[in-house]
N, CA, C and O atoms as a GROMACS GRO file, in nm:
protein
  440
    1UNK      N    1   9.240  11.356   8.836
    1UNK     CA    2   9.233  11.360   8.693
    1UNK      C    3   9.343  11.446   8.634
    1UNK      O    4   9.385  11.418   8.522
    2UNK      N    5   9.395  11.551   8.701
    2UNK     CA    6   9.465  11.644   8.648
    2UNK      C    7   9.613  11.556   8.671
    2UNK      O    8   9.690  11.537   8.577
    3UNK      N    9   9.628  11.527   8.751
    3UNK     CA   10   9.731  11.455   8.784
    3UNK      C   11   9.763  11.335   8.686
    3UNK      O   12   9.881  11.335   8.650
    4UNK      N   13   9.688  11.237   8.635
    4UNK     CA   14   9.663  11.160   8.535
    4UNK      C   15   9.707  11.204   8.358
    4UNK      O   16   9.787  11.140   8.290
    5UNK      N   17   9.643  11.310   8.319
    5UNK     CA   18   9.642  11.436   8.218
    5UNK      C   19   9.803  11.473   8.280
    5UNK      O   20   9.882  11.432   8.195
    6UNK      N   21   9.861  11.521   8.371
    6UNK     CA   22  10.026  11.576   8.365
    6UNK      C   23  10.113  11.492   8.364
    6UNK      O   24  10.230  11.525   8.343
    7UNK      N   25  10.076  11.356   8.389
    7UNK     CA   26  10.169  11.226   8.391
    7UNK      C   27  10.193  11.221   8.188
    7UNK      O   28  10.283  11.232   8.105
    8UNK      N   29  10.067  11.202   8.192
    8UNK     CA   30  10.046  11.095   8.024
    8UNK      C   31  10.092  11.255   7.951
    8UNK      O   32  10.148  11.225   7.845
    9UNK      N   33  10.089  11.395   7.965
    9UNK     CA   34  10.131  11.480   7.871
    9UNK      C   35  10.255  11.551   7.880
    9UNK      O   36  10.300  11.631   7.799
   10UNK      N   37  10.311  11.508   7.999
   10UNK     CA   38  10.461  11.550   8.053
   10UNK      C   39  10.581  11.441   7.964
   10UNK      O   40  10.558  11.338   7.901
   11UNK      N   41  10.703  11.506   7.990
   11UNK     CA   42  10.861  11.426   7.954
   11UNK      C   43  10.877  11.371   8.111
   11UNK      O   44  10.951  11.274   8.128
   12UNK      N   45  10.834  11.409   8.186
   12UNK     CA   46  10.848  11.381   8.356
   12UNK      C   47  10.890  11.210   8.317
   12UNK      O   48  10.816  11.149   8.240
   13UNK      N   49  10.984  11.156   8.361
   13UNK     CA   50  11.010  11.010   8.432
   13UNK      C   51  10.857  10.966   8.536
   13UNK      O   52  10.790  11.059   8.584
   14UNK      N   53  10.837  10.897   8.548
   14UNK     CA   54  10.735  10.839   8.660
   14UNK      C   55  10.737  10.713   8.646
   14UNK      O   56  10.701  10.648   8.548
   15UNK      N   57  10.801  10.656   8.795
   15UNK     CA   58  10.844  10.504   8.819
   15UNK      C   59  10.721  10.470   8.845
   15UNK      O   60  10.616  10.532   8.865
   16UNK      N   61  10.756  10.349   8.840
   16UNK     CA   62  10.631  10.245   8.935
   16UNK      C   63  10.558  10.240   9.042
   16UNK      O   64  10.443  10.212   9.076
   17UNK      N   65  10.706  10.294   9.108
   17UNK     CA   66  10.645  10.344   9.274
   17UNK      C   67  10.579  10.446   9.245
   17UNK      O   68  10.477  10.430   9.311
   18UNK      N   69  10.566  10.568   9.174
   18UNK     CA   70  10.462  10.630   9.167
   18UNK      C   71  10.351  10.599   9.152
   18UNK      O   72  10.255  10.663   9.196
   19UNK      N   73  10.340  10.454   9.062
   19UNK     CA   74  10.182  10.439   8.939
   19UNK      C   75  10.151  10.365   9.075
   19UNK      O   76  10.037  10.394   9.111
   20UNK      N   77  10.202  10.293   9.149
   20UNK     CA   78  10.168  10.190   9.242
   20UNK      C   79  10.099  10.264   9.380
   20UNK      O   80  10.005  10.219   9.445
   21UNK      N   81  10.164  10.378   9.405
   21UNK     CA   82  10.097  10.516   9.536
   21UNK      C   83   9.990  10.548   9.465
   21UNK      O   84   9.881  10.528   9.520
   22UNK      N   85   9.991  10.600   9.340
   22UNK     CA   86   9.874  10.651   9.294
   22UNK      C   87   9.759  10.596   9.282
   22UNK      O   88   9.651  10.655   9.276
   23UNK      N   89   9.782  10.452   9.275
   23UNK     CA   90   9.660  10.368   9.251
   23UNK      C   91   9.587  10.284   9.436
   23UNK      O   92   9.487  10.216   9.462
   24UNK      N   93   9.706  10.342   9.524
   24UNK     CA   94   9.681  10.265   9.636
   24UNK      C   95   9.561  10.389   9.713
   24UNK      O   96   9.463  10.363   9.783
   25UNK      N   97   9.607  10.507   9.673
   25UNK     CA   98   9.561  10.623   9.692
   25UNK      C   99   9.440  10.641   9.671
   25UNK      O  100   9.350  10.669   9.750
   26UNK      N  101   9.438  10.617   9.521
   26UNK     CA  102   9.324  10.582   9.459
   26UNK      C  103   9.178  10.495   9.475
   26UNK      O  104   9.063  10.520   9.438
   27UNK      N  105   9.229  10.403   9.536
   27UNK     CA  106   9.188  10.299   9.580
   27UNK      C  107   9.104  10.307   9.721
   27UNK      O  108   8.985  10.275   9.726
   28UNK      N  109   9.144  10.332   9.782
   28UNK     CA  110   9.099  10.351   9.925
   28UNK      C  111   8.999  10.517   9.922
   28UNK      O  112   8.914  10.533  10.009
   29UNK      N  113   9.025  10.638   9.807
   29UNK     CA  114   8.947  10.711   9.802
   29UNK      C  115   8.829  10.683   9.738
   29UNK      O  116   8.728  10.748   9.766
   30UNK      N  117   8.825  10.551   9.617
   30UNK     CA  118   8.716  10.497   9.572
   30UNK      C  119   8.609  10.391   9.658
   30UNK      O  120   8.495  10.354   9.631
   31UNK      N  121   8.698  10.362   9.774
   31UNK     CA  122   8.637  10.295   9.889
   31UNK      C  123   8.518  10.369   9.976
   31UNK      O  124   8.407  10.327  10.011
   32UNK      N  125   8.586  10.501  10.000
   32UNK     CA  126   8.537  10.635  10.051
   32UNK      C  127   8.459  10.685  10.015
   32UNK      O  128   8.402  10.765  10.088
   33UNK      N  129   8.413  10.664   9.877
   33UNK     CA  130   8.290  10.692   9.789
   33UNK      C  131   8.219  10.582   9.793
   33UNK      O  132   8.111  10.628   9.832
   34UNK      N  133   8.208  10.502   9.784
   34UNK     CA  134   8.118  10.382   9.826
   34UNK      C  135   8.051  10.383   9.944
   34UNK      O  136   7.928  10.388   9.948
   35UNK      N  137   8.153  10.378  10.085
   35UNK     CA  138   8.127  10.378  10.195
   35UNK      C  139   8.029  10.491  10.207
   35UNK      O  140   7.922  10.469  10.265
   36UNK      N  141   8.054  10.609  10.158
   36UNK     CA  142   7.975  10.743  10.157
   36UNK      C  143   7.807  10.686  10.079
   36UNK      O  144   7.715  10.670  10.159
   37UNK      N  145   7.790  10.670   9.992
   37UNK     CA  146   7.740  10.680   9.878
   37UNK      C  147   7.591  10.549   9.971
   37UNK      O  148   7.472  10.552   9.938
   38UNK      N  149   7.646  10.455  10.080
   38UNK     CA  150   7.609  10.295  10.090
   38UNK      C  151   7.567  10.337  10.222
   38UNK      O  152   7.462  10.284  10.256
   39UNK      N  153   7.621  10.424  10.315
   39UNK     CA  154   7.575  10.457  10.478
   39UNK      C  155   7.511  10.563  10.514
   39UNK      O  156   7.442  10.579  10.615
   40UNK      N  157   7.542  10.656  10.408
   40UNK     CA  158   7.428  10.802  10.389
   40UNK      C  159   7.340  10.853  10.296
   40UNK      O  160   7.265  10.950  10.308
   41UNK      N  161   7.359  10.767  10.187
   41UNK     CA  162   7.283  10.801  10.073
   41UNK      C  163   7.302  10.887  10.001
   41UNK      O  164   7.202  10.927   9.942
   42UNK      N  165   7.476  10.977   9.961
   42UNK     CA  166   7.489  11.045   9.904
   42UNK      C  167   7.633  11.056   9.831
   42UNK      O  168   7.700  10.974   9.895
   43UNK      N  169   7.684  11.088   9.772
   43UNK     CA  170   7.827  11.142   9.682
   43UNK      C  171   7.881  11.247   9.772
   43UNK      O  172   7.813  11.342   9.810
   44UNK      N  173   8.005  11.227   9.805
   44UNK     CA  174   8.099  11.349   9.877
   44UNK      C  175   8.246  11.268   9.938
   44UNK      O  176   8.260  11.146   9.941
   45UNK      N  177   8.335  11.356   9.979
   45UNK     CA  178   8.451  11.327   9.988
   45UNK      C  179   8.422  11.454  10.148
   45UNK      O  180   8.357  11.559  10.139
   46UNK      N  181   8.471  11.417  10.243
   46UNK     CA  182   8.513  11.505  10.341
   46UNK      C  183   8.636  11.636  10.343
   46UNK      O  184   8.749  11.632  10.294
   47UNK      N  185   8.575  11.738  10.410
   47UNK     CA  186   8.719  11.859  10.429
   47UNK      C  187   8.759  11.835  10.521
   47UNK      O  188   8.703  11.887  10.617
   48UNK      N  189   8.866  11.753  10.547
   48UNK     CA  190   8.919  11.751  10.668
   48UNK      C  191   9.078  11.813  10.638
   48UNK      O  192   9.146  11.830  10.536
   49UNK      N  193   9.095  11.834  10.762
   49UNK     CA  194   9.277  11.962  10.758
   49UNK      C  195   9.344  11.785  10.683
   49UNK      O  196   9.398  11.818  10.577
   50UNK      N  197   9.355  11.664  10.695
   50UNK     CA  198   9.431  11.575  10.602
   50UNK      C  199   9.439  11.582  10.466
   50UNK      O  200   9.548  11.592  10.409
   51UNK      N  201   9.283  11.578  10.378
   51UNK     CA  202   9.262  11.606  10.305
   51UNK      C  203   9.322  11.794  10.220
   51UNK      O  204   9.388  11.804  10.117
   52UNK      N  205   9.293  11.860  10.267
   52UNK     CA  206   9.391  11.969  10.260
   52UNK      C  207   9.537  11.980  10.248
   52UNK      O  208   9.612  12.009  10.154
   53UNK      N  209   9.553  11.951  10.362
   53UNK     CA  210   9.751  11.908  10.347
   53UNK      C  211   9.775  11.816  10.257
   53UNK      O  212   9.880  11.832  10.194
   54UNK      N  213   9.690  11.694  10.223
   54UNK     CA  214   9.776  11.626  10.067
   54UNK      C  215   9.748  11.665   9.924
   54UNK      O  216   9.815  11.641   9.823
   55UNK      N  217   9.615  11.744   9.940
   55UNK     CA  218   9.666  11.830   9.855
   55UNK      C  219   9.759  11.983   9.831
   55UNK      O  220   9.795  12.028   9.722
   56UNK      N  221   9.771  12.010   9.893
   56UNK     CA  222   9.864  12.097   9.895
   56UNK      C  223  10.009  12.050   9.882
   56UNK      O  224  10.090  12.098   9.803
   57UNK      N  225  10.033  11.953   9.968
   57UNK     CA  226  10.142  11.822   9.912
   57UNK      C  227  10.172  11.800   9.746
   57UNK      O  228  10.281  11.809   9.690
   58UNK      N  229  10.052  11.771   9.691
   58UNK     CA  230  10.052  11.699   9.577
   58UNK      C  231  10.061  11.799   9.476
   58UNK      O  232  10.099  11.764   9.364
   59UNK      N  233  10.022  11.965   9.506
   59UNK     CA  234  10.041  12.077   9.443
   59UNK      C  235  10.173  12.127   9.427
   59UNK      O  236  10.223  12.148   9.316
   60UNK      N  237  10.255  12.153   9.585
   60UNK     CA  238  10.385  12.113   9.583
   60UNK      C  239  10.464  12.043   9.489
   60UNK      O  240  10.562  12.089   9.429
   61UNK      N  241  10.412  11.917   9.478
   61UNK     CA  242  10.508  11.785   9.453
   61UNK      C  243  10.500  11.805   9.267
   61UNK      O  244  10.586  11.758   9.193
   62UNK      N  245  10.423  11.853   9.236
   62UNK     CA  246  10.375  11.881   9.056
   62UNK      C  247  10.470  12.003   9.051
   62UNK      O  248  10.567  11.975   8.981
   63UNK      N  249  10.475  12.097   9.089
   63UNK     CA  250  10.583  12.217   9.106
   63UNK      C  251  10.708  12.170   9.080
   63UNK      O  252  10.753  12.160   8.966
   64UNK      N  253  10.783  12.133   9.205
   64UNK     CA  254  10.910  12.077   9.220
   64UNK      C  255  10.935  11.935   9.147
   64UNK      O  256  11.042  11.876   9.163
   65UNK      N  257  10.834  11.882   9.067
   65UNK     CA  258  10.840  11.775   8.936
   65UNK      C  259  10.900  11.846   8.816
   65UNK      O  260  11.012  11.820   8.772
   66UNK      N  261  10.824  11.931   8.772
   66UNK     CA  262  10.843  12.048   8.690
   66UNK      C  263  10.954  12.105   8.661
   66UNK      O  264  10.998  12.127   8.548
   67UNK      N  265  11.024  12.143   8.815
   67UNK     CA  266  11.156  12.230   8.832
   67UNK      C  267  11.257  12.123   8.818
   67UNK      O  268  11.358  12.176   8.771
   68UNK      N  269  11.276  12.006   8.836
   68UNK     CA  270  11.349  11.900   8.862
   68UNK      C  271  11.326  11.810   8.757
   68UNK      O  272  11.387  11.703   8.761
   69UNK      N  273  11.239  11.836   8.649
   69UNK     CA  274  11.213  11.697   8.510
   69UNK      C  275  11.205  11.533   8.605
   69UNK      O  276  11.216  11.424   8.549
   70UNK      N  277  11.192  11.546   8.707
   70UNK     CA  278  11.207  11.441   8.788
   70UNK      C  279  11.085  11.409   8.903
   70UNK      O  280  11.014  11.495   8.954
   71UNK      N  281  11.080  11.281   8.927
   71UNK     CA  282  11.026  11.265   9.098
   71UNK      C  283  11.119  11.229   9.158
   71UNK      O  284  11.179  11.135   9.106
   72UNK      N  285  11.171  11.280   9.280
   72UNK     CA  286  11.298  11.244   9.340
   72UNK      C  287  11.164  11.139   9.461
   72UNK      O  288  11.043  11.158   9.472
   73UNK      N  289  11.253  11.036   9.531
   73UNK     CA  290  11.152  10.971   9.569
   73UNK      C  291  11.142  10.982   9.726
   73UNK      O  292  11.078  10.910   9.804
   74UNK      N  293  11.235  11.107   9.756
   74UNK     CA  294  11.176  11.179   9.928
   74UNK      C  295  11.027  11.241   9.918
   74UNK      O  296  10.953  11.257  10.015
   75UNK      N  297  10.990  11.281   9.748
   75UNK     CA  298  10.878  11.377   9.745
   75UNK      C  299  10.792  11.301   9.743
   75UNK      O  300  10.684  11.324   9.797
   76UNK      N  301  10.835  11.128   9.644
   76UNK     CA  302  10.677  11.078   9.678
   76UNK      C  303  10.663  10.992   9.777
   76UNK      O  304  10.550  10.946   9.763
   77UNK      N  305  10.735  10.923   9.910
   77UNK     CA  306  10.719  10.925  10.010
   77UNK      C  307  10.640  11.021  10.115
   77UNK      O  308  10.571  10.982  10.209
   78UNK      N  309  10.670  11.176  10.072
   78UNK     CA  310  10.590  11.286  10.203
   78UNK      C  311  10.429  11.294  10.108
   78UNK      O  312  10.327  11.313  10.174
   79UNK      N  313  10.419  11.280   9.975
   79UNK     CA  314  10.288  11.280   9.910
   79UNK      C  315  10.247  11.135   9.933
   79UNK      O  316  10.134  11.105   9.895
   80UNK      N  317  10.292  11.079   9.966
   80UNK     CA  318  10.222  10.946   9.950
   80UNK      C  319  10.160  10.901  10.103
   80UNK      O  320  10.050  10.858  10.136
   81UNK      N  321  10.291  10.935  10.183
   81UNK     CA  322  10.208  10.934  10.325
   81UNK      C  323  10.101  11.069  10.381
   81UNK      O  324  10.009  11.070  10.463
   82UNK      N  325  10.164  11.181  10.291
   82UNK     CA  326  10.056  11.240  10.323
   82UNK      C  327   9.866  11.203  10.306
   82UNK      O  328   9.772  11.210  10.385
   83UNK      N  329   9.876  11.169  10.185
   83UNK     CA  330   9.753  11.111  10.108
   83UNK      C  331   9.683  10.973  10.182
   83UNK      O  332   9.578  10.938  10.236
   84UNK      N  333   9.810  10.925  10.146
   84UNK     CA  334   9.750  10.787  10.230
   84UNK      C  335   9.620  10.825  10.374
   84UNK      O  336   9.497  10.817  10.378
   85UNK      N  337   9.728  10.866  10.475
   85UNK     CA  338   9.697  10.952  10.560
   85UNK      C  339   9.576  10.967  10.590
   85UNK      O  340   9.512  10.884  10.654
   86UNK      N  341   9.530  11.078  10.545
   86UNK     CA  342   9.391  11.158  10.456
   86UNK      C  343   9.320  11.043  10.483
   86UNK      O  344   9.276  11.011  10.594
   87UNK      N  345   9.305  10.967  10.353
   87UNK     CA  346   9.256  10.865  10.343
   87UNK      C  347   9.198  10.793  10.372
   87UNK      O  348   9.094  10.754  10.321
   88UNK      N  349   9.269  10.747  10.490
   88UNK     CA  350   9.281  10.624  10.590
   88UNK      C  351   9.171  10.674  10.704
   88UNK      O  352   9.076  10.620  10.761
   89UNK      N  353   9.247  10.836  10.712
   89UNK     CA  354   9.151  10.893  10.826
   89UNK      C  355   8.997  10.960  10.779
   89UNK      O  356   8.929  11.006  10.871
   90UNK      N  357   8.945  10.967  10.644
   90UNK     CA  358   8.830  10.959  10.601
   90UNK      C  359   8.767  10.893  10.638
   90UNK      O  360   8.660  10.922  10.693
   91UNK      N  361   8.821  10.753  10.617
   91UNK     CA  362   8.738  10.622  10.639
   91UNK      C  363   8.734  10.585  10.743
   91UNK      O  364   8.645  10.507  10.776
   92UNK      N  365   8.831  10.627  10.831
   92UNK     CA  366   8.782  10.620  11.001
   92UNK      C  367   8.645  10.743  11.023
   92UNK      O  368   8.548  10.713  11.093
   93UNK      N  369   8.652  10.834  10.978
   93UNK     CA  370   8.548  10.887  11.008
   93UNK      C  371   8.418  10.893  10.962
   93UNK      O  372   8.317  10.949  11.005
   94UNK      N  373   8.443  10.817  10.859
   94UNK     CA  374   8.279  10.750  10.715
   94UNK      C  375   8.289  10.615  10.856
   94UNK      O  376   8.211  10.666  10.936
   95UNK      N  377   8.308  10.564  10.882
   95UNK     CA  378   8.269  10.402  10.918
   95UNK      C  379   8.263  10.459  11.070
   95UNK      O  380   8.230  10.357  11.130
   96UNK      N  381   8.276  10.581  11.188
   96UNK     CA  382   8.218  10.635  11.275
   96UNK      C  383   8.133  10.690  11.308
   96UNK      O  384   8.081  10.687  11.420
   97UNK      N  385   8.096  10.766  11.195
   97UNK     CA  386   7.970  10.829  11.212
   97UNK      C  387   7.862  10.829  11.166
   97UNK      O  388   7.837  10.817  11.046
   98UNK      N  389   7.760  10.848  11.281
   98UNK     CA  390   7.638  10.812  11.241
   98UNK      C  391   7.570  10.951  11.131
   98UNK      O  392   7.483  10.949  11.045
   99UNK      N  393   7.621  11.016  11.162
   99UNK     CA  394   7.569  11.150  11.021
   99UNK      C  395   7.690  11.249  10.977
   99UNK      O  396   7.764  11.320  11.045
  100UNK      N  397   7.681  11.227  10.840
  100UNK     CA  398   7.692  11.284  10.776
  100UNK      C  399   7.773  11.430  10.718
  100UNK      O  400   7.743  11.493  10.617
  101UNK      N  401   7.909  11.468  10.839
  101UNK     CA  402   7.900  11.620  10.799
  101UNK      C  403   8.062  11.627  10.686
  101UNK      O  404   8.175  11.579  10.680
  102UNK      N  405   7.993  11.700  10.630
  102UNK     CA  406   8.090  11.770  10.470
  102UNK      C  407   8.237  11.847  10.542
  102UNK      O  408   8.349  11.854  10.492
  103UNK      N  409   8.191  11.893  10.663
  103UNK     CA  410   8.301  11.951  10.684
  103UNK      C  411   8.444  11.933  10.820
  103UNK      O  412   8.544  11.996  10.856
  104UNK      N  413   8.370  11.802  10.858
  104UNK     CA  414   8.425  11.720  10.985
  104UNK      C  415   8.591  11.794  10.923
  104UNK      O  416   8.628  11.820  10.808
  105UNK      N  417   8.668  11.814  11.065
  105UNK     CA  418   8.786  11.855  11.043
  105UNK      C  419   8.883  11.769  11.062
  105UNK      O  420   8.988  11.791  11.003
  106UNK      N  421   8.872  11.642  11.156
  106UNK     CA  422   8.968  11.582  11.174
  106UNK      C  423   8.912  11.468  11.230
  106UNK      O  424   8.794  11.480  11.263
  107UNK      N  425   8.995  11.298  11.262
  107UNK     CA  426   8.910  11.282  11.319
  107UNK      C  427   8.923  11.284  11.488
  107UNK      O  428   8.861  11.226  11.578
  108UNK      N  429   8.998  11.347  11.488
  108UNK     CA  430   9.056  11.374  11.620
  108UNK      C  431   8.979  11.516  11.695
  108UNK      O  432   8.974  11.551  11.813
  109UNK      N  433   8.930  11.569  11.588
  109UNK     CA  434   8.827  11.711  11.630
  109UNK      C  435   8.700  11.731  11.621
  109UNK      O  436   8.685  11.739  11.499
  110UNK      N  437   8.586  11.745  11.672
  110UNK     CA  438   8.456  11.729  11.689
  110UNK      C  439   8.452  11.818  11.516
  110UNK      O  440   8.344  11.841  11.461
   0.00000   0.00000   0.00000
């Protein structure tokens, strides 16, 4: 949301390829809420170290937007695969497991 709110109230440029990551991003985290919401019976998004690193990525990437009046498009390539990422690996771990935990770290880590 905040991200949404700094696009529409910024002078920032923002191509297509941005609106197009953002919504693919988007997309697959609204999947993640479903999947959540349909196999456990509840609302949540996982902490996993992916989830962490794209945001911190995407905290980054609003910074050096800022400093630069620009998206240069190396930054939204490393935010976009970062996120993606995340993502992707949520939903490997929503569609693995049989319960439930908020704080699964990876899905590579118990």
């Amino acid at each position: 949301m905040v991200l949404i709110i700094f696009f529409f109230l910024s002078d920032i440029y923002v191509s297509n390829t941005v609106i197009f990551c953002v919504a693919v991003v988007a997309l697959v985290r609204l999947f993640n809420f479903m999947i959540t919401k349909a196999k456990f019976r509840q609302w949540g998004m996982l902490h996993t170290f992916g989830n962490k690193a794209a945001g911190f990525a995407l905290y980054v990437a609003i910074a050096l937007s800022i400093a630069f009046s620009h998206i240069p498009s190396s930054l939204v390539v490393v935010v976009f695969s970062a996120a993606l990422t995340s993502a992707v690996e949520e939903t490997g771990i929503l569609l693995t497991s049989s319960v439930y935990k908020v704080n699964q770290k990876s899905i590579f880590l118990p």
